[in-house]
N, C-alpha and C positions, 0 to 999 in steps of 0.2 A: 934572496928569499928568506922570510925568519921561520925560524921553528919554533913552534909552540909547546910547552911541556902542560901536561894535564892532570888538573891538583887534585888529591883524592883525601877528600876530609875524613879521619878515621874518629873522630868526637861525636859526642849531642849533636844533633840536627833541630832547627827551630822551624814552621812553618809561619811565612810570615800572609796575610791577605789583607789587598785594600778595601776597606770597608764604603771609606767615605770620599768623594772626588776631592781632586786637590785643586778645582778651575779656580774657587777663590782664597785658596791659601797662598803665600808668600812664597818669592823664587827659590828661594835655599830650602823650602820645606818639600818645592816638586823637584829639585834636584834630589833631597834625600832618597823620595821614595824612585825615581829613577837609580840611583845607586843600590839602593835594594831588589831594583828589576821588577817593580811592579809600573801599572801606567793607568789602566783601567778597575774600576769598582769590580770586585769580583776575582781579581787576577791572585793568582797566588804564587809564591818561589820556598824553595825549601833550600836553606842558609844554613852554614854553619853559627854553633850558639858559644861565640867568640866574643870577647869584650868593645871590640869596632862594632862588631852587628849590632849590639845592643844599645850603642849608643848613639847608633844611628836613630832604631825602634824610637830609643827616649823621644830624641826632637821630633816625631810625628804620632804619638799614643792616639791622638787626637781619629786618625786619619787608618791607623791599621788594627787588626786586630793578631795574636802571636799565641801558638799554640804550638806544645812539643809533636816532632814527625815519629811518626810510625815505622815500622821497620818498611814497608812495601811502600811508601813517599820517598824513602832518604836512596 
């Protein structure tokens, strides 16, 4: 059985939310926002603001929208 260690982000924290569906954007674009843990218009994840996360943001602007977390989100 594996053990799991559980990461505790002590940085900035970004709020990321999908604004816009992704039924007709390209596979690598609904994979991103899968990898950022959104799926549904509405949905929202609070991500560390780490140079991967944001480069994930860049390939979908289109699709989310990214606003800094507040202390009572993070």
């Amino acid at each position: 059985m594996a053990t799991y260690k559980t990461v505790v982000h002590t940085g900035p924290m970004i709020v990321v939310t999908q604004v816009k569906s992704c039924t007709h954007a390209k596979p690598k674009s609904r994979g991103t926002l899968r990898a950022l843990g959104l799926g549904r218009i509405g949905q929202s994840n609070v991500l560390p603001d780490r140079p991967e996360i944001r480069g994930m943001i860049a390939r979908v602007p289109h699709l989310v929208e990214v606003a800094p977390a507040t202390s009572k989100e993070s």
